[in-house]
Each structure stands twice: as C-alpha cells, then as structure tokens.
C-alpha positions as CSV (number, residue, x, y, z in Angstrom):
1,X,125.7,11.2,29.3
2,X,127.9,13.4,27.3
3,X,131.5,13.2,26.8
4,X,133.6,16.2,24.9
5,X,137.1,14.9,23.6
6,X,137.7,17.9,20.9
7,X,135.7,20.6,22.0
8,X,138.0,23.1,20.2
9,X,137.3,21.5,16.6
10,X,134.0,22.3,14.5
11,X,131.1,19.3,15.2
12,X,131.8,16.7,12.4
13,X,128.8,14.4,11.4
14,X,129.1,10.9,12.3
15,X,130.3,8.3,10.3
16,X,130.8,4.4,10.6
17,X,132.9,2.3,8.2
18,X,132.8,-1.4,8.5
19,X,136.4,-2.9,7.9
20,X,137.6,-6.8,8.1
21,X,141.1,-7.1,8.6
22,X,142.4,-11.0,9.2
23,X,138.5,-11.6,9.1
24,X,137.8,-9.9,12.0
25,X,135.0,-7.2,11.7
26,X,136.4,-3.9,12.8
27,X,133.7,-1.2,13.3
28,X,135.0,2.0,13.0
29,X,133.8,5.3,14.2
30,X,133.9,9.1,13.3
31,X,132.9,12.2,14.5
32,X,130.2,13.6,16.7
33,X,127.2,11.5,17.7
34,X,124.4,13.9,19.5
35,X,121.3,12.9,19.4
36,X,120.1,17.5,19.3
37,X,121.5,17.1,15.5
38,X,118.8,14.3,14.8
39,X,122.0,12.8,12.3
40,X,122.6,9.5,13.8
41,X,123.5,6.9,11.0
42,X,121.4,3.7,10.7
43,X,123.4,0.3,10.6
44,X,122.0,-2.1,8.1
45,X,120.1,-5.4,8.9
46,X,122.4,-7.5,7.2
47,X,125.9,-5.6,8.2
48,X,126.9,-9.0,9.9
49,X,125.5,-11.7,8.2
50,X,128.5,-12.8,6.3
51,X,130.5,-12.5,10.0
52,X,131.3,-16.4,11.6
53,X,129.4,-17.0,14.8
54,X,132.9,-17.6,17.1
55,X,134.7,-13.8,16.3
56,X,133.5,-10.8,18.0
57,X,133.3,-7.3,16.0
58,X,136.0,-4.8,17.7
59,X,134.5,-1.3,17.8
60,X,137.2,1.3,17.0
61,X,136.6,4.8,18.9
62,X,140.2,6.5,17.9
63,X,138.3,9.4,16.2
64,X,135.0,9.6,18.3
65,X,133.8,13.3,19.2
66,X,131.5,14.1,21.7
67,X,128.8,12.2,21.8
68,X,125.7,11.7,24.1
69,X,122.4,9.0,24.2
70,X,122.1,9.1,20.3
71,X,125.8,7.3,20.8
72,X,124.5,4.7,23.3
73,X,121.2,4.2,21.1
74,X,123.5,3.3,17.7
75,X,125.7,0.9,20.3
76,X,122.5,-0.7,21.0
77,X,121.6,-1.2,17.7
78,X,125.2,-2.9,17.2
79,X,124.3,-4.9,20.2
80,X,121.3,-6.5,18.9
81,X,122.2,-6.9,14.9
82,X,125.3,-9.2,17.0
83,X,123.1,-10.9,19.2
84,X,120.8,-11.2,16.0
85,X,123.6,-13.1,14.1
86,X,125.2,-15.0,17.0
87,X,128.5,-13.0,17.3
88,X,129.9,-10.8,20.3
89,X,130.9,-6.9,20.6
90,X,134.6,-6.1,21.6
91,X,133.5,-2.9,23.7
92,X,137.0,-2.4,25.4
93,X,137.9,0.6,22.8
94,X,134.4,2.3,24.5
95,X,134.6,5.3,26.8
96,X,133.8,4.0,30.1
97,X,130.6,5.7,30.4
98,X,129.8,4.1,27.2
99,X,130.6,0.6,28.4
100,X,128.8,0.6,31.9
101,X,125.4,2.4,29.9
102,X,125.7,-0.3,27.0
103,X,125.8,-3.3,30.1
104,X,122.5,-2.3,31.4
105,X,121.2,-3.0,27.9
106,X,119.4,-6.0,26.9
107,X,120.3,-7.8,24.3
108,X,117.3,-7.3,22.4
109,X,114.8,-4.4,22.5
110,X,111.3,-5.2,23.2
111,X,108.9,-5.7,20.5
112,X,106.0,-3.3,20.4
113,X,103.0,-4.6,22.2
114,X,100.1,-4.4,19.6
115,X,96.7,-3.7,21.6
116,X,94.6,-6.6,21.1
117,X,91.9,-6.9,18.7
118,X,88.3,-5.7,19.6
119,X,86.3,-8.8,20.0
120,X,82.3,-8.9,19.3
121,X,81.1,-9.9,22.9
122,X,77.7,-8.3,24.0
123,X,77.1,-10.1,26.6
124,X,81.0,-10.2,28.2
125,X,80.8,-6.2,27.4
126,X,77.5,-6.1,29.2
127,X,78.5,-8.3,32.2
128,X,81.7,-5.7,32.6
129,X,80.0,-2.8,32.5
130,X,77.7,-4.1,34.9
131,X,80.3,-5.2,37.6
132,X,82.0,-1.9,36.9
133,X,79.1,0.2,37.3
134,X,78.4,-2.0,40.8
135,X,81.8,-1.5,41.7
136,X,81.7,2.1,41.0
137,X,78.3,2.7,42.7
138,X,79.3,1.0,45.5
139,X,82.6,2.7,46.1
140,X,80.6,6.3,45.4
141,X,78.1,5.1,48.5
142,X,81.0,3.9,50.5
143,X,82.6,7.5,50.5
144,X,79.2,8.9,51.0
145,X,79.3,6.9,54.5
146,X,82.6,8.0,55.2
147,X,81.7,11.4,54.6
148,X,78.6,10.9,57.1
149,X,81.0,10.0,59.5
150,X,83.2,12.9,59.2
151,X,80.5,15.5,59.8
152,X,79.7,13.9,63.5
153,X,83.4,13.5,64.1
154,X,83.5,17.2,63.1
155,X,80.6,18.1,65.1
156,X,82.4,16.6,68.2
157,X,85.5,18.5,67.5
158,X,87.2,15.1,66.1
159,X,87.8,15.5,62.3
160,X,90.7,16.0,60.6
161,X,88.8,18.2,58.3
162,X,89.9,22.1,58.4
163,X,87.5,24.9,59.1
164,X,89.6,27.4,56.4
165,X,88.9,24.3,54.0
166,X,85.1,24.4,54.5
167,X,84.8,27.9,54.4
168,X,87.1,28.2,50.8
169,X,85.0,25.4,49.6
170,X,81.8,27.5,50.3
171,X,83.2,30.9,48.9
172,X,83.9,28.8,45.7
173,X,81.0,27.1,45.5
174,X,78.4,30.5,46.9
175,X,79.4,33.5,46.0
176,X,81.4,32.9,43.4
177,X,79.1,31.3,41.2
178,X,76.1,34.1,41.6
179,X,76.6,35.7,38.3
180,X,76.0,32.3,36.5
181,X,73.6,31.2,38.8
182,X,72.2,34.4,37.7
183,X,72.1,34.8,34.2
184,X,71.0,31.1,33.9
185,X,67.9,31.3,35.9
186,X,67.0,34.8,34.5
187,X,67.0,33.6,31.3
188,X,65.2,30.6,32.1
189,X,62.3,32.1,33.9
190,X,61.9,34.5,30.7
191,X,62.1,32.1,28.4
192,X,59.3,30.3,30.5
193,X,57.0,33.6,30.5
194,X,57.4,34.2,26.5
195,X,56.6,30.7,25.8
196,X,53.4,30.8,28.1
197,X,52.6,34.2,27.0
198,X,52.4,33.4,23.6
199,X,50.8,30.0,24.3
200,X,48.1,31.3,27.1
201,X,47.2,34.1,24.7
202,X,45.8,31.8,22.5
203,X,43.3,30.7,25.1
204,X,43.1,33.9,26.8
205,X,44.8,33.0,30.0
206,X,47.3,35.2,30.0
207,X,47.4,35.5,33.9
208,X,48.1,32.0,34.6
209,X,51.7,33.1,32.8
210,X,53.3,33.2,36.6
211,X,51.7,30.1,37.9
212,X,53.3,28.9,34.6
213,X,56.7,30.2,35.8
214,X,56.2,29.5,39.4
215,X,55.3,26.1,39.7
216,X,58.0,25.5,37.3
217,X,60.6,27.2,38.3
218,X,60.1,26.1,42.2
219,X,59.5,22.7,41.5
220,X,62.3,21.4,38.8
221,X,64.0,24.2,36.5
222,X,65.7,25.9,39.2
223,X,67.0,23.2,41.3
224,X,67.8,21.0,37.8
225,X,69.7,24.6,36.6
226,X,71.3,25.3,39.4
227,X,72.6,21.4,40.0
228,X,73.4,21.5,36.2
229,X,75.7,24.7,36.9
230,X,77.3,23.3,39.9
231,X,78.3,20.3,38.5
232,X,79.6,21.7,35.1
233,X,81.5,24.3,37.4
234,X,82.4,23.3,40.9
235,X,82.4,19.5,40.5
236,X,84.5,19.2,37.4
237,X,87.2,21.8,39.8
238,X,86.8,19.4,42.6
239,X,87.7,16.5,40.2
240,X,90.6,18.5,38.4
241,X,91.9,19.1,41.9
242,X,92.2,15.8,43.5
243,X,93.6,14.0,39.9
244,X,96.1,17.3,40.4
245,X,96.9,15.6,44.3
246,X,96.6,12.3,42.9
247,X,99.5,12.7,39.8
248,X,101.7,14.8,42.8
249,X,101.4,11.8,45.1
250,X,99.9,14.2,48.1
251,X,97.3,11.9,48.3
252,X,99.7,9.2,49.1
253,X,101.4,11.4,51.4
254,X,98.5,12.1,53.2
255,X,97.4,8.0,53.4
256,X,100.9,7.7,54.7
257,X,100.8,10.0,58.0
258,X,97.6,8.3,58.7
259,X,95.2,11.3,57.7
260,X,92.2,10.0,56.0
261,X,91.5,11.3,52.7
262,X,87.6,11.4,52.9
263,X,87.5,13.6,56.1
264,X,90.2,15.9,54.6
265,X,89.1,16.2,50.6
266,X,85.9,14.9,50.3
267,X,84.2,16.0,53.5
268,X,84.8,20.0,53.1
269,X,83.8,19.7,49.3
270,X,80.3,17.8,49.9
271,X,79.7,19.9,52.8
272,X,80.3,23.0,51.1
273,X,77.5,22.4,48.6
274,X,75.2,21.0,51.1
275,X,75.1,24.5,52.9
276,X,75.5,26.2,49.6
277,X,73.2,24.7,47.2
278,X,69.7,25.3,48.8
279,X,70.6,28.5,49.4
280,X,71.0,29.1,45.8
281,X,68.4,27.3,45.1
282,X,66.5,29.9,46.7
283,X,68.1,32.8,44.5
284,X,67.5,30.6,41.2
285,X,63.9,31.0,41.9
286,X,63.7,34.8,43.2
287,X,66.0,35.0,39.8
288,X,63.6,32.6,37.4
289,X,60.5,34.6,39.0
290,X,62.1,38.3,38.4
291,X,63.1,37.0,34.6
292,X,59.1,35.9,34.0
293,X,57.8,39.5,35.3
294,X,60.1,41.3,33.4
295,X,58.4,39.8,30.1
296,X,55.2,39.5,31.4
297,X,55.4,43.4,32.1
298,X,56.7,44.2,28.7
299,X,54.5,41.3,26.8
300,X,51.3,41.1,28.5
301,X,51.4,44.6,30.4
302,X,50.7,43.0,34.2
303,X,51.4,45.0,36.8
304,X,54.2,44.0,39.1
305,X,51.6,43.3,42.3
306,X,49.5,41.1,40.1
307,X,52.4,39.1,39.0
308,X,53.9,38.4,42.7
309,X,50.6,37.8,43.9
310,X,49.6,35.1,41.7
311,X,52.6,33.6,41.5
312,X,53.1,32.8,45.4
313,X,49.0,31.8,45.2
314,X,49.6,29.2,43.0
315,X,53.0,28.0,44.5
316,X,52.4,26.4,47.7
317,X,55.2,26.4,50.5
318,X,55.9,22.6,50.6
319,X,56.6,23.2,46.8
320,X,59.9,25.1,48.3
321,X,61.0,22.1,51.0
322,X,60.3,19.5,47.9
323,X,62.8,21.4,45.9
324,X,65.2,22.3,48.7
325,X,64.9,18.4,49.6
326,X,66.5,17.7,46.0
327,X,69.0,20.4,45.9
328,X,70.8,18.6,49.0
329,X,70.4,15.3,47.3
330,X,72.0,17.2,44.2
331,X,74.6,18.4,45.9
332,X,76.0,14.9,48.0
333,X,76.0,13.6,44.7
334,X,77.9,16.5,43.0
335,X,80.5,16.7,46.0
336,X,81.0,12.8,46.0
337,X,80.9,11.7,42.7
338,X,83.5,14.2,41.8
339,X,85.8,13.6,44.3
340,X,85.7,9.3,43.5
341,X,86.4,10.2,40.0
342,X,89.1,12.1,40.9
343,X,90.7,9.9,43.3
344,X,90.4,7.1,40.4
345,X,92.2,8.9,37.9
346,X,95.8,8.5,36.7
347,X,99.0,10.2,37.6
348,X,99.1,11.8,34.5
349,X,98.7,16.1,33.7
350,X,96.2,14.2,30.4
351,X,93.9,12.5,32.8
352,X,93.7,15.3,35.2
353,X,91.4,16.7,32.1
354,X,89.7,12.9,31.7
355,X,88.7,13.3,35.4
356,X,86.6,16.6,35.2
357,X,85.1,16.2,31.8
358,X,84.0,12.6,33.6
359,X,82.9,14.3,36.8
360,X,80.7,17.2,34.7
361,X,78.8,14.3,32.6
362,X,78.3,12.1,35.4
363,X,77.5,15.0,37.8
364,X,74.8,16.3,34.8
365,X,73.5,13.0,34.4
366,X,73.3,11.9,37.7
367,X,71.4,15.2,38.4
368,X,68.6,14.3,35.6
369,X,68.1,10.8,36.8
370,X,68.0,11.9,40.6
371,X,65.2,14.6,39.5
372,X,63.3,11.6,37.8
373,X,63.5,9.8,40.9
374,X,62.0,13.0,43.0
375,X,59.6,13.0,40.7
376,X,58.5,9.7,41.0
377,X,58.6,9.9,45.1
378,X,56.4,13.4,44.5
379,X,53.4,11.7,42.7
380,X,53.5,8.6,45.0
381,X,53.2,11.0,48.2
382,X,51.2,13.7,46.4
383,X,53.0,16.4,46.0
C-alpha cells in the first residue's frame, strides 16, 4: 500500500517527535516513510513507560508524505510498545488504508522459534531412521507395483500413460546419452588392458589381457558404469522434473482430475530405461572391448583377430543375459527411486536441487548394493 499526499515536493526523511500536552502522549509524524529508502526510524523500548495505563497515545499524521509497508511496520511497532505498557493507540488521525492494515495486526509479533536442541539419542535416532528407511522402502516398492500395473493397462490399450511421453523418455535416456556412455566405457576398458598388460607381463601372460577385459567388462564394469551414468544423468532430471511439477502444483492438478500420477510420470520414465538400458549395456561392452584392443595393439602388439577371438572364447554367452538381467534391475530402480524422491520433495525452487542430488546418490548407491546382491545370486547358482 502506498499513498502519495505531496508528490510535487522533494522526498523528506521521516521523523517522529514524541509530545505530551495535558498528559496525553501525542506522537507526531513527518515526512516520507518508504520502506526502498531503508530510513525508517526506530521507536525506543521505553518511549511509554512513564505513560498512565488509562490514556491512549493520539498519533498525529498532519505532515505525513507518502508512505508504503515501512509506514505500517513502524505503526506496528507503536502497536506493541502500547500493548507492552498497557495503554491504547488513537489511530483516527491514520489514513484509512493505514487503519484497516494496522487492524489485521496482532498485538504482539511472534517470537522467533529457536530450533530445538540436538539431543544425544542413538537408539531414538536409530529407531527413526529405521521406520523411515521402512517407510521409504516400502513406498519405493509400492510405486514399483503401480508401475507393473500400468504396463498391462498399457498393453491393453488402458493407461493413461502417453506414447509421445515414452518415446521422449527413451530419446533422453538412448541416444542422447551415447557420447558419455561412450567415453566412460572406452576409458574403462583401456584402463582395464594397461593395468593387465602391465600386470600379465610380469608373468608372461600377456594374451589373457582380453579375457581380463572381457569377463570384466561383460560381467560388472559395464553394466555398474552405465547404471552409474544413468542415474547421475537421467535419474537426477527425472527427480528435478517432478520436484519442478510438485512446487507448480501440476501434480495436484493431475490427482484432482482423477489421472493417476504413477501411470502418467513414473510409468514412461521406468519404462524408458527398461528398454533403453540393456541396449546400452550392450554398447558399453562393444565400447569397454574396443578401448582394451586399442592398448593392447599399441602395448602388447596383438593383432586385432587375436584379440576378438580370445575375448568372445573366454566370455561365455550366459555372461551377457547375467549382465542384461542386472541392467533391467538397474534401471526399475533408477526410474523409481527418482521419481519417489521427487514426488516427496518440497514446493520450493531450493529443494527442487535437494531432490536430484538425493535421487543421483541414492540411484549410485542403490546401483552398488544391487550389483552385490547379483553377485551373491551368481556364485549361489554358478555363474
């Protein structure tokens, strides 16, 4: 609210004077009070101490400028330094505006809330991280069936989900991430070879350098490294976008015309890296293996038949479905996990941040402890 009386004059600072006249406080008041020129006067604590409880204090506004929320903030602080000493305001000399703005006013502003004390409680702490961990891993695998469902709805031409979605989701999550995937696994399958090579020479079994690559690359580093990169990439945008719906309420826009959120967010993004991911996968390793034979060619001078040829001898083919197998695992509990996160954040553009730097740790760490799990299940059944 701003109210211009002399707009012709120069801006004068404001200025109070505190007058008694028949013992009656009269408070009067000069100038311009804007809160832009950052010059609004402080009253003191004691200004009305010496005041008796059963007179009000008349408030004289003859030679008020303009004035705007720095005004109503000093009237406030009138307000409570009266309430404070058990006297009334006379606020009939106000401008209107002024009066109706200083009646929604409490008497008393609210005291800071401190934030409590940090308590030493291990096993309290431990018990709530537990039930929150539950909760949370619960909620995750209740949106993983929901999900399930959606895909058989789709498949009978009953989802809500969008075919453009899917296919956006997939040209985000495929090609667009082929020059990472790239570079990543390249590097990683020659940093394999020069370790072996250097290793193996010692021993003089240089040509077990691609099994070396290979076995590891097919097995674990390229479906890890390619996980890894999806996460840090696609789930932390999948989180980002959601907290983005979430703080413009089109999340609650959608619950209210009855469209459910998991076919129509979460189903496109965990389909898209189910369908994406083992292809990838696929390209990590071609990648890994053509990053071992280029420094096995320039370190231990193999020829590029040799290489291939041990390579797919010592990698059998179920060594392919066991990684594929962990890639689709990998990439239900990118797309999932990322999307919960988001949906939990706040309404905030700060926690839209907080929701993909949590969906990139928990997608990297949920990625390592899903490939200890495989490789658990891969001893017990012999793989």
């Amino acid at each position: 609210m701003k109210v211009n009386k002399k707009s012709s004059l120069p801006p004068q600072p404001p200025e109070w004077t505190l007058k008694f006249e028949n013992n009656k406080p009269i408070l009067i008041l000069n100038g311009d009070w804007l809160a832009k020129n950052n010059n609004i006067p402080q009253l003191p604590v004691d200004i009305f101490k010496n005041c008796s409880t059963d007179i009000s204090v008349h408030i004289n506004t003859d030679r008020l400028g303009s004035w705007d929320s720095g005004f109503v903030v000093f009237l406030w602080d009138v307000k409570n330094l009266a309430t404070i000493n058990g006297i009334s305001i006379d606020k009939d000399d106000l401008p209107v505006a002024a009066q109706q703005l200083v009646g929604l006013l409490n008497d008393k502003k609210p005291e800071p809330t401190l934030p409590p004390k940090y308590q030493f409680r291990p096993l309290y702490d431990l018990g709530e991280w537990t039930i929150n961990s539950l909760n949370s891993l619960g909620v995750t695998f209740q949106l993983f069936i929901f999900a399930l469902k959606g895909v058989f709805k789709f498949l009978m031409g009953r989802s809500y989900m969008r075919l453009n979605d899917l296919l956006r989701d997939i040209r985000a999550a495929g090609p667009s991430a082929l020059i990472i995937i790239s570079v990543v696994n390249f590097l990683m399958g020659s940093i394999l070879a020069f370790v072996g090579a250097v290793q193996l020479r010692k021993f003089s079994a240089d040509a077990y350098v691609a099994n070396l690559v290979g076995i590891a690359t097919v097995r674990e580093l390229a479906a890890v490294m390619t996980a890894i990169v999806i996460s840090g990439r696609t789930g932390g945008a999948y989180a980002a976008r959601i907290a983005t719906m979430q703080g413009n309420e089109e999340i609650d826009a959608l619950k209210v015309f009855g469209i459910p959120v998991t076919e129509y967010l979460i189903l496109p993004s965990m389909l898209s890296l189910v369908i994406t991911m083992p292809i990838m996968y696929l390209y990590a390793c071609l990648m890994s293996i053509f990053g071992g034979l280029i420094v096995s060619i320039l370190m231990l001078k193999v020829s590029v038949i040799g290489f291939l040829y041990q390579t797919f001898g010592a990698v059998p083919f179920n060594q392919f479905i066991f990684g594929g197998a962990k890639t689709v695992a990998f990439a239900m509990f990118i797309g999932v996990s990322s999307c919960y996160i988001g949906m939990k954040s706040g309404r905030s553009a700060a926690d839209v941040g907080v929701a993909a730097t949590k969906a990139v740790v928990a997608g990297i760490v949920g990625v390592i402890a899903l490939d200890a799990v495989f490789a658990v299940l891969a001893d017990i059944i012999g793989i």
